[in-house]
N, C-alpha and C positions, 0 to 999 in steps of 0.2 A: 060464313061465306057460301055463296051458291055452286050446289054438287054439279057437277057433270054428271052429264047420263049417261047411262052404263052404255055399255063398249060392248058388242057383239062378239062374239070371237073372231068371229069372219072380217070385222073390220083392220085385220093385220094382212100386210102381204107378206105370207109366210115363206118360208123358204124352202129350195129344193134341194137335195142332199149332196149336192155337191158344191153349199154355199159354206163361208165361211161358220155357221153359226145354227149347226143341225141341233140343237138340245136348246132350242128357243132362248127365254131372257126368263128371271123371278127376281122377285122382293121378298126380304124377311126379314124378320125381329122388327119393325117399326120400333122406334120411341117417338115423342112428342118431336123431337130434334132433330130424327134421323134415321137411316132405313141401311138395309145391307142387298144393294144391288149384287146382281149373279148372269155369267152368261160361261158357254163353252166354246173355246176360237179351235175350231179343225187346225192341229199342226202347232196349236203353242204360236209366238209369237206377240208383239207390241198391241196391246187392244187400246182404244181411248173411248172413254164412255162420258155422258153427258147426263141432268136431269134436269127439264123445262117445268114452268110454270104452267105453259100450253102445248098444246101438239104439236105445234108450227112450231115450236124452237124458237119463238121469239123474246122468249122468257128464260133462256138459260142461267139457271143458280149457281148450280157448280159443274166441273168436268175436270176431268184429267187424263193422264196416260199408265196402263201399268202395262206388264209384262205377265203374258199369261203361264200357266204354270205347265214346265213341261211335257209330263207325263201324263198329266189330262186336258189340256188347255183350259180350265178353269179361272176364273177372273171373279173376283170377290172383292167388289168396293164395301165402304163402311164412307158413308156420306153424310156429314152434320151441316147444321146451321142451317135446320129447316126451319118450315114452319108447324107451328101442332096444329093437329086437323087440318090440314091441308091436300088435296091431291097435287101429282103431278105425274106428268111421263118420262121417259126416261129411255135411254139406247145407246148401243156400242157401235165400232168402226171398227173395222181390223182389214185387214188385207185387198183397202177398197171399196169394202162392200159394208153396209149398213145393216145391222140386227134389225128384225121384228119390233115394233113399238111397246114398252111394256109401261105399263098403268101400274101406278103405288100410291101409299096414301097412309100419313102418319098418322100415330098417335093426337088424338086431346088433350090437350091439358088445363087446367083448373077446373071447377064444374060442369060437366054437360049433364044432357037429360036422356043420350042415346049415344049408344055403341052398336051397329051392325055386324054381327058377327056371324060363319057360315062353320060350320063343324062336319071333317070328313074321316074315314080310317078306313082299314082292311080294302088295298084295292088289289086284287090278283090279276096280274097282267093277262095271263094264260086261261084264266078263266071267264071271263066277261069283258067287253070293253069297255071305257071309261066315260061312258055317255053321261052319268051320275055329276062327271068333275065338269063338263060339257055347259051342264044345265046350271050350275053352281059360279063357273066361266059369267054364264047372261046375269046371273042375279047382283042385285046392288046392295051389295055389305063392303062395310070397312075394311074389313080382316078375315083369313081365312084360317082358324087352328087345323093342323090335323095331327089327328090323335095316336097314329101310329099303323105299323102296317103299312108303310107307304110303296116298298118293296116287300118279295116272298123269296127266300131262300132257297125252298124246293124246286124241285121240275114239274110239279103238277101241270096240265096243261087239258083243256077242253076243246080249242081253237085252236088246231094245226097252225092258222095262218101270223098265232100268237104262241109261238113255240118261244119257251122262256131260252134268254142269251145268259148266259151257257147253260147247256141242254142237262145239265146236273146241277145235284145240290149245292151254293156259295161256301166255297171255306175260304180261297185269299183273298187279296186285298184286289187283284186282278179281278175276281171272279164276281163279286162287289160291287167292283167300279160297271163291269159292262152290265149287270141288271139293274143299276139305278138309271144309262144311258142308255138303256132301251125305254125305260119307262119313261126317260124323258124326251124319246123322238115321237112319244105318242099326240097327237094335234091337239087331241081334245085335254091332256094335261099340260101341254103346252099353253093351252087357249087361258086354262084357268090361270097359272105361274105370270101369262101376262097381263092379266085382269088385276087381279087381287096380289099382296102381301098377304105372305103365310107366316105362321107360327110352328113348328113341327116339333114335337117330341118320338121318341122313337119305341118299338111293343119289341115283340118274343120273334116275332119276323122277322123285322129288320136285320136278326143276328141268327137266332133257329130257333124253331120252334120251341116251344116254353122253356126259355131258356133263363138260367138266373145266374148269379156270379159265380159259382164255380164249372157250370157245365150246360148243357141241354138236351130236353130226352130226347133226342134224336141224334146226336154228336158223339161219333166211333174215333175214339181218338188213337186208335190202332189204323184205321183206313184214312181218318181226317187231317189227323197231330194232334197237337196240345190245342184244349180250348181257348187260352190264353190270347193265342196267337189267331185263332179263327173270330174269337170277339175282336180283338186289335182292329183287325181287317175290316167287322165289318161298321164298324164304327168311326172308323176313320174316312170309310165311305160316303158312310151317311152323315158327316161332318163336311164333308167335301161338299157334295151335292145337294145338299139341304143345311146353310150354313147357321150357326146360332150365334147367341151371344152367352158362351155356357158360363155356369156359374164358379167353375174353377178353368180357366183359359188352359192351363197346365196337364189337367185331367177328358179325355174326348168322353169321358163317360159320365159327363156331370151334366145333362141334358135339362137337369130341374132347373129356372130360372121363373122370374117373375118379371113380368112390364107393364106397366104402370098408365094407365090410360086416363092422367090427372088425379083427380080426386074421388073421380067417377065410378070407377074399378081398376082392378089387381088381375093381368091374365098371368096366374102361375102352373 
């Protein structure tokens, strides 16, 4: 089928912070079938989302209504009975007002000859902007993995005017949730979540630094608590905000999965 051309980022009218829907729109996990729509509604409440064939909505596949999630307004569709290799766009409604346009596009499947795929990690809010995810936003790939690092647990900070939200190190689940939602008011990762479906696994940052199952060298569990309970947090964040299709539903810590892009390749 013939591609659309890439999407500007600029080609969105984006919103301004006192619209329903400050933490833009994404796509993740593609399979040949189906995709895992994401938006955040300010204040919780009734969202109903939709995905076209075309921009104009003249092509609607599916839509429906959910209820966003109290505590973070969160909305997480899981949408089948696509088409493989196919694009389309996709958008919410909530309190009247219309979400940002967001660009997705599933899996292949049976033989193809090409996979586009754009590979990103380690972005520190605090320390450089995100001109990188920008330029990656213009480019025309399928799929965007990233590799980890998507958030940083520390206060490091070089850019006063990107002073990490909360102005200390993440230990709960609170503390989590607002530095994945500031990194998601940023335009230029905005720009890209509406372009591309991503893939995300998650590194030593996302929870602390080099951190591994029982602990992390940086983790004072006399001033922090129990690691336990600081992993919990931050994984259940990055579960939230960057949603998978994890390999034990049961376990938030089974981040390893595989998808299947026909015959072609294995992204595991």
């Amino acid at each position: 089928a013939p591609r659309d051309p890439p999407v500007s980022p600029t080609d969105h009218d984006w919103i301004g912070p006192g619209d329903p829907f400050p933490l833009g729109v994404a796509s993740f996990d593609p399979l040949p079938e189906g995709v895992l729509l994401w938006t955040a509604v300010a204040g919780g409440g009734p969202c109903r989302w939709e995905i076209s064939a075309d921009r104009a909505f003249r092509q609607v596949v599916a839509a429906g209504e959910v209820e966003a999630d109290p505590a973070t307004g969160i909305v997480t569709v899981d949408v089948t009975g696509l088409r493989p290799g196919t694009g389309y766009w996709y958008r919410f409604e909530a309190a009247g007002a219309l979400s940002p346009l967001g660009r997705t596009r599933t899996l292949p499947a049976g033989s193809e000859d090409h996979l586009r795929i754009g590979a990103t990690c380690c972005a520190r809010y605090g320390e450089q902007p995100f001109a990188v995810y920008r330029e990656l936003a213009r480019t025309d790939v399928d799929l965007v993995v990233h590799l980890g690092d998507y958030v940083y647990e520390d206060a490091k900070c070089a850019i006063p005017e990107r002073a990490p939200d909360p102005d200390h190190d993440c230990v709960t689940l609170d503390d989590y949730r607002r530095r994945h939602a500031q990194a998601r008011r940023d335009p230029d990762l905005q720009a890209l979540h509406a372009r591309h479906p991503m893939i995300v696994v998650w590194d030593d940052h996302d929870l602390a630094d080099n951190a591994w199952a029982g602990g992390a060298k940086t983790h004072d569990e006399e001033t922090q608590g129990p690691w336990a309970d600081r992993r919990a947090a931050a994984l259940q964040a990055h579960n939230e905000y960057l949603p998978k299709r994890l390999a034990d539903p049961a376990d938030p810590a089974t981040a390893w999965r595989h998808l299947d892009a026909g015959s072609f390749v294995r992204i595991a």
